[in-house]
C-alpha positions as CSV (number, residue, x, y, z in Angstrom):
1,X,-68.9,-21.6,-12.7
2,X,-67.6,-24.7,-14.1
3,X,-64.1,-25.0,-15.7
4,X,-63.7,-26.7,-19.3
5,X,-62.3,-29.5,-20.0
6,X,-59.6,-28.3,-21.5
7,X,-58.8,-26.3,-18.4
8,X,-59.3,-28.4,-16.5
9,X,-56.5,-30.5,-18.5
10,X,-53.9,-27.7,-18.2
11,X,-54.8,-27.6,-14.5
12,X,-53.8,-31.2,-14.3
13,X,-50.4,-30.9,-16.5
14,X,-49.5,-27.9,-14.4
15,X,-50.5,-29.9,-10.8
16,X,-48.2,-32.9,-12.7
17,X,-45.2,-30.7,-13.6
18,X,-44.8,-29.6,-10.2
19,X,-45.5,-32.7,-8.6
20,X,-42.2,-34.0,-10.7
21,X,-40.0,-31.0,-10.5
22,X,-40.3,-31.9,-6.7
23,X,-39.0,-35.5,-7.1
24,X,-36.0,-33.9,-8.7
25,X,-32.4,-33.7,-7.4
26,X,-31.7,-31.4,-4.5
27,X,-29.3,-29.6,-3.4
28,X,-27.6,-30.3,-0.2
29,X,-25.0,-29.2,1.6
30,X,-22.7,-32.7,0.1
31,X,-23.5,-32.0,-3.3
32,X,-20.2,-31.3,-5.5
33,X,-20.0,-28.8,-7.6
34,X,-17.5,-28.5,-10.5
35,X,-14.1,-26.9,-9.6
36,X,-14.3,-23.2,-10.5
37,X,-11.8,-21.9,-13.3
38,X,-9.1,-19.8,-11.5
39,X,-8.7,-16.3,-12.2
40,X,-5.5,-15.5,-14.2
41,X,-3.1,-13.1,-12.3
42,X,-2.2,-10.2,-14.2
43,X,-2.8,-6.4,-14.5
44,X,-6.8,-5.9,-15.1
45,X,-6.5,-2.0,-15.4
46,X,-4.7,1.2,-15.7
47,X,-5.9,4.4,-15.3
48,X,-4.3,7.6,-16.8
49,X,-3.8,10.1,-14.1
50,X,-5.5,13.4,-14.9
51,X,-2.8,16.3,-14.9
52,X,0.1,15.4,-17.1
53,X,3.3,15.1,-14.9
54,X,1.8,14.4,-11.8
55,X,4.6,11.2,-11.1
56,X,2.5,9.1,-9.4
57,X,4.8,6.7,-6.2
58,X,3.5,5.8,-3.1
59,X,-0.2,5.0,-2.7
60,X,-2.2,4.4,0.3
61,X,-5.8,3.1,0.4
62,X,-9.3,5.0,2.0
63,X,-11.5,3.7,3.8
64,X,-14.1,4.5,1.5
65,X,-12.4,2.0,-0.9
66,X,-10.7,4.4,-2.9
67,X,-7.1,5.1,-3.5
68,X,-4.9,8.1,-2.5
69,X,-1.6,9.4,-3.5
70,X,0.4,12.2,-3.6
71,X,1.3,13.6,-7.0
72,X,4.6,15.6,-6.6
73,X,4.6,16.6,-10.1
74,X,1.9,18.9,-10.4
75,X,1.4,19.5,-6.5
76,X,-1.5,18.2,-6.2
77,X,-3.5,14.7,-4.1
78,X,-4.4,12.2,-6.0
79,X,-7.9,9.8,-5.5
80,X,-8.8,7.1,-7.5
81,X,-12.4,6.7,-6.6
82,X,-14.4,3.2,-6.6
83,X,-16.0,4.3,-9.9
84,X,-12.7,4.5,-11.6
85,X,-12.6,8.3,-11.7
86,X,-9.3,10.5,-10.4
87,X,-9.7,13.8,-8.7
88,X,-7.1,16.0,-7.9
89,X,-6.6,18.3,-4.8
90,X,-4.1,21.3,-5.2
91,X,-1.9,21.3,-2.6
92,X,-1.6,25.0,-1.1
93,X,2.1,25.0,-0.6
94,X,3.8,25.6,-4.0
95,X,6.5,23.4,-4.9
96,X,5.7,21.2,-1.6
97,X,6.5,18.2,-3.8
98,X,3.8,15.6,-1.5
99,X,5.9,12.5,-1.1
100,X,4.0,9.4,1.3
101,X,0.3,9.6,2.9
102,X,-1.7,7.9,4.9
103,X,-5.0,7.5,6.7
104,X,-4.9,8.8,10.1
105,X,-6.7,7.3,13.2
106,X,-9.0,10.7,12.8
107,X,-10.5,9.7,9.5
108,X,-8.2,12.2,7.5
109,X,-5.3,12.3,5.2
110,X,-1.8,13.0,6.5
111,X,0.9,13.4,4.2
112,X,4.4,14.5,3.9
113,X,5.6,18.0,2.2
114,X,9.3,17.1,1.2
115,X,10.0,20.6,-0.2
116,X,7.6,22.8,1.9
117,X,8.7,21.2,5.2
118,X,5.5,20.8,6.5
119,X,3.0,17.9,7.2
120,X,-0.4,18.3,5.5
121,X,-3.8,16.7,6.8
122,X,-6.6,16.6,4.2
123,X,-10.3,16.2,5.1
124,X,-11.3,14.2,2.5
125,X,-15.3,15.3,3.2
126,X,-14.2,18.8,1.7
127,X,-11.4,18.2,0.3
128,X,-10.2,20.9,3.0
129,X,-6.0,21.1,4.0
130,X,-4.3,22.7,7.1
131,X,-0.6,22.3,7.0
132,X,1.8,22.1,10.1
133,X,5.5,23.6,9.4
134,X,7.8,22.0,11.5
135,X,10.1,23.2,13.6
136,X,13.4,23.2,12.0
137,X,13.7,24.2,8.0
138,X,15.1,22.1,5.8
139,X,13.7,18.7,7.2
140,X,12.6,17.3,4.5
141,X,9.7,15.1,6.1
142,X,9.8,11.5,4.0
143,X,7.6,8.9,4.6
144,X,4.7,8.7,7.5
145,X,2.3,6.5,9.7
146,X,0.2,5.7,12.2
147,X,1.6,5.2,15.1
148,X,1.2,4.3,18.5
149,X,-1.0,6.5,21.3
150,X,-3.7,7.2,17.9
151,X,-0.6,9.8,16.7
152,X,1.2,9.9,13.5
153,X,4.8,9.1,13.3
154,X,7.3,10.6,10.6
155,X,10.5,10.6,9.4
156,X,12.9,13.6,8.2
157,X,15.3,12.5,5.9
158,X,17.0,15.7,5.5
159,X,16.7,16.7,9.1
160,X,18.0,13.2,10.5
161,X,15.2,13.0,12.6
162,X,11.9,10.8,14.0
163,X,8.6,13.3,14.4
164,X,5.5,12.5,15.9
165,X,2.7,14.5,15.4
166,X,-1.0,14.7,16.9
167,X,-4.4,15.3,15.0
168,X,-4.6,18.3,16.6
169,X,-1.4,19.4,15.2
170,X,1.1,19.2,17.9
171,X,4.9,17.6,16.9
172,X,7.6,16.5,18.8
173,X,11.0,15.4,17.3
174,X,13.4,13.0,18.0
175,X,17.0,11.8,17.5
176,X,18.8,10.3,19.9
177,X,19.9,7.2,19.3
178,X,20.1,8.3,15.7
179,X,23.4,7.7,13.5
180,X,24.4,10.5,11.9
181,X,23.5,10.5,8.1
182,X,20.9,7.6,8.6
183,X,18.6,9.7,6.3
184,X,15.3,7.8,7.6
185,X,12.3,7.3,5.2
186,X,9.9,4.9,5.1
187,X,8.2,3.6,8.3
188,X,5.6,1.0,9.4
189,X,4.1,0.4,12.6
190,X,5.0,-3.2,14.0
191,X,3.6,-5.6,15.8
192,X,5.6,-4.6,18.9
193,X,3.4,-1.0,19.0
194,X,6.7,0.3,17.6
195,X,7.3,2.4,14.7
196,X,10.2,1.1,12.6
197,X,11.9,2.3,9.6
198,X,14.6,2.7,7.4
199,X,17.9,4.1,7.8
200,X,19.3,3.5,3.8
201,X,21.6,6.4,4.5
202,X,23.6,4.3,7.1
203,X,22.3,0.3,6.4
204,X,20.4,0.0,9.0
205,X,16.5,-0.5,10.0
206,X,15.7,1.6,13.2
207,X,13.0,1.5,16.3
208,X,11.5,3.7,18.0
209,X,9.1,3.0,21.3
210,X,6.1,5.4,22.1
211,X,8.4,7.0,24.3
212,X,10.7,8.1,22.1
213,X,14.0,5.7,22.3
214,X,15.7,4.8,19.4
215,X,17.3,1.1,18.4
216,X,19.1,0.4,15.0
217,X,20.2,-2.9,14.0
218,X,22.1,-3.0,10.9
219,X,21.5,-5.3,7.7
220,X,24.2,-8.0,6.9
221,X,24.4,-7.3,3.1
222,X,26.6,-3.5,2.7
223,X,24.9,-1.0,0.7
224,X,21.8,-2.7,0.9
225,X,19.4,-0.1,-0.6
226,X,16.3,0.0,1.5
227,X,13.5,0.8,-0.4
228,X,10.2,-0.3,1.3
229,X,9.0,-1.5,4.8
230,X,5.6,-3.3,5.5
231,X,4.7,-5.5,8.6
232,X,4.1,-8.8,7.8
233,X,1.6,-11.0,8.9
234,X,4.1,-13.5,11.3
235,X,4.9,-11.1,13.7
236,X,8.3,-9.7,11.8
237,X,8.5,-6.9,9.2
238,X,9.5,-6.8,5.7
239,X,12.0,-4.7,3.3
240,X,13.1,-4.7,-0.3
241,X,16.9,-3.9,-0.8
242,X,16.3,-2.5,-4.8
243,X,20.9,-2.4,-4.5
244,X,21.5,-5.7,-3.4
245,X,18.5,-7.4,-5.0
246,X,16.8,-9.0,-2.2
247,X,14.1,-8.7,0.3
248,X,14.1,-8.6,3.8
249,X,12.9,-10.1,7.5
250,X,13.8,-8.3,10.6
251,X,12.3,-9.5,13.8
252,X,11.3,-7.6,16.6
253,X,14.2,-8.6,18.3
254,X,16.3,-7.1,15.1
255,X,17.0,-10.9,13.8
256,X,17.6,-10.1,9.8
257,X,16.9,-12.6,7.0
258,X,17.3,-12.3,3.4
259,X,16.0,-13.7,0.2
260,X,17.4,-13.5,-3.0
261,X,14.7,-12.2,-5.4
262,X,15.8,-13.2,-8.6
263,X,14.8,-12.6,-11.5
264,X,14.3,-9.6,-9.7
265,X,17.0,-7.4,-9.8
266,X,15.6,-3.7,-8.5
267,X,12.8,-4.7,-5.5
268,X,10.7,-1.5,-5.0
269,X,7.7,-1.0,-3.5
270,X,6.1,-4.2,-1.2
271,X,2.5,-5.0,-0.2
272,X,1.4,-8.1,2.0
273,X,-1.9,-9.3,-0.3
274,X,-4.6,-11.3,1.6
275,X,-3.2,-14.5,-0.2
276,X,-0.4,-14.3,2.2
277,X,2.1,-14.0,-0.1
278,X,4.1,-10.6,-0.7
279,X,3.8,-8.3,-4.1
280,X,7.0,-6.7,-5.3
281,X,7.3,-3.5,-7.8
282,X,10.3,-4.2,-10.5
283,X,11.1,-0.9,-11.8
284,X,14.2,-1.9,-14.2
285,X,11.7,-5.1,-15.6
286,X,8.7,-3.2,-15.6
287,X,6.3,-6.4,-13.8
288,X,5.1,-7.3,-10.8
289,X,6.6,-9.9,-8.6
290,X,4.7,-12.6,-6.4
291,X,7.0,-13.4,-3.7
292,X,5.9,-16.9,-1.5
293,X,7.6,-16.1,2.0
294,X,7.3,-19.6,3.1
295,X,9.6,-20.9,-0.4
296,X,11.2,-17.8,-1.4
297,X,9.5,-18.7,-4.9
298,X,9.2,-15.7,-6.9
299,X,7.0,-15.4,-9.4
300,X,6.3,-12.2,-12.6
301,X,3.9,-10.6,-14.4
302,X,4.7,-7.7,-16.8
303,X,3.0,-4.3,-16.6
304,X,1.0,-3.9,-20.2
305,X,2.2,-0.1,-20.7
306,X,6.2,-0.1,-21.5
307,X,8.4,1.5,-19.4
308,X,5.7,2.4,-16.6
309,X,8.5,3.2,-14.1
310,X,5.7,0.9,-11.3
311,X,7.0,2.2,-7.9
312,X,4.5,2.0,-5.2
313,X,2.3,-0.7,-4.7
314,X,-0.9,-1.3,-2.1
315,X,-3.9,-3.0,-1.0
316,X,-7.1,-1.9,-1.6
317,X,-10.1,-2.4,0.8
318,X,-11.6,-4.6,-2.6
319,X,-8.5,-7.1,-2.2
320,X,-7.3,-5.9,-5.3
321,X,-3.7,-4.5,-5.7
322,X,-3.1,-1.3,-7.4
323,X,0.4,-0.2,-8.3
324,X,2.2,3.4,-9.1
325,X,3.2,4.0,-12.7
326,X,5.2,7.0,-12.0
327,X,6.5,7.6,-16.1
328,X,3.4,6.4,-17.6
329,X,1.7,9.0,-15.1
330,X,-1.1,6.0,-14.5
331,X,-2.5,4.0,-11.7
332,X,-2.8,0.0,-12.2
333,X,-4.6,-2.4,-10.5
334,X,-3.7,-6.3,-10.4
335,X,-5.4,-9.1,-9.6
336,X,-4.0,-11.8,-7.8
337,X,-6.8,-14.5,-6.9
């Protein structure tokens, strides 16, 4: 069959067109591009915690990119899911007021029951919890992590004590070594394969070796108030000191260095963001604080709700930072880059 001459016209044009769309410019790996507009920092969302009450503080993230917390106000486990939807889990203890959590090397959800004396592990598949009292009432178990050996390490404030406890449930104590009254609470696992924490009860920062033996070294400024430990990412750890209005560097070697965090007067919570620069909770001015370890520059961004009471503050597997608002009973998230 023979085409038309007007088809065969179109057939040309369209034989043409390509023939100089292919002379145009390509692409290459040299070929600038405009500079992209940077992302504003600043507070992108806040989500309103279900149950009314449930006083929201120390966050941890999942590994299915979510967000857990313990809500000591109504008893319950908080998730904040990657669709931006919160489920609760009642905790079966009543009154166990759930205080710090964490992921465990088993894929499960440990956490601390400050008024039931007991740590808790939650399967998150289910939505299952066993509890483990511990051995001595009135402990008061405080913060927790992992820890060397693929066990969990934890602190009992009331108890004056170091714990360590399996996934299978087992717990040792310790305490030796120990000042009286150090009232330990928050801990972090350091780069030495050492759990340290805080001792705000006596000024000092302690260590403790998979083994069990106890160092403290104490912090230069009195009456410090240690709020929050994180390891950093230059072999030392971090702290905020919320009395003395400062944050911290202890090395492994118990070296301390502080920082003056003005216009920050009440450093909380602390997160190391993938930017390299550390992320300060300001309770008293309701924002957020970027804090350049390399400078000491320190820089703020207010929380939209007033009054929020931000606390905790972590890193989610997104990048993204999402902060406690324990009186606004709400979960933000900020975006730093």
């Amino acid at each position: 069959m023979q085409r038309s001459p007007v088809l065969r016209v179109l057939v040309c044009l369209a034989f043409l067109t390509l023939a100089a769309c292919s002379k145009g410019n390509v692409i290459t790996s040299s070929t600038v591009f405009p500079t992209p507009t940077p992302f504003p920092p600043g507070v992108t969302s806040e989500y309103p915690v279900v149950s009314t009450g449930a006083k929201p503080n120390f966050l941890a993230p999942g590994s299915d990119g979510g967000i857990w917390f313990p809500e000591p106000g109504t008893n319950a486990i908080g998730h904040l899911t990657t669709t931006a939807a919160i489920i609760e889990s009642p905790i079966p203890t009543a009154a166990a007021v759930g205080t710090m959590l964490v992921q465990g090397p088993d894929g499960n959800y440990w956490y601390t029951e400050n008024g039931g004396n007991k740590i808790a592990r939650l399967a998150p598949s289910q939505f299952q919890t066993t509890e483990f009292s511990l051995p001595n009432a009135g402990s008061g178990p405080y913060g927790i992590t992992p820890g060397p050996n693929g066990n969990l390490w934890f602190s009992e404030k009331a108890g004056n004590r170091i714990g360590m406890i399996t996934t299978s449930g087992a717990i040792t104590e310790y305490s030796a070594g120990l000042s009286a009254g150090a009232n330990p609470t928050v801990l972090s696992l350091g780069p030495d394969n050492a759990v340290w924490f805080l001792e705000p009860g006596v000024n000092k920062i302690g260590r403790i070796s998979a083994t069990g033996t106890i160092t403290e070294y104490p912090i230069p400024t009195a009456a410090a108030g240690l709020q929050t430990l994180v390891t950093g990412n230059d072999g030392a750890l971090w702290f905020t000191e919320s009395a003395a209005g400062k944050i911290g560097r202890i090395t492994t070697s118990g070296t301390v260095t502080e920082y003056p965090t003005a216009p920050i007067t009440d450093p909380g919570g602390l997160v190391l963001a993938l930017d390299g620069n550390f992320y300060v909770a300001d309770a008293v001015g309701n924002r957020l604080a970027q804090f350049v370890p390399s400078t000491g520059a320190i820089t703020t961004y207010t929380v939209p709700t007033a009054s929020s009471g931000i606390s905790g503050i972590t890193l989610g597997l997104d990048g993204k930072l999402y902060f406690s608002e324990t009186a606004a009973n709400k979960i933000g998230q900020f975006r730093y880059q």
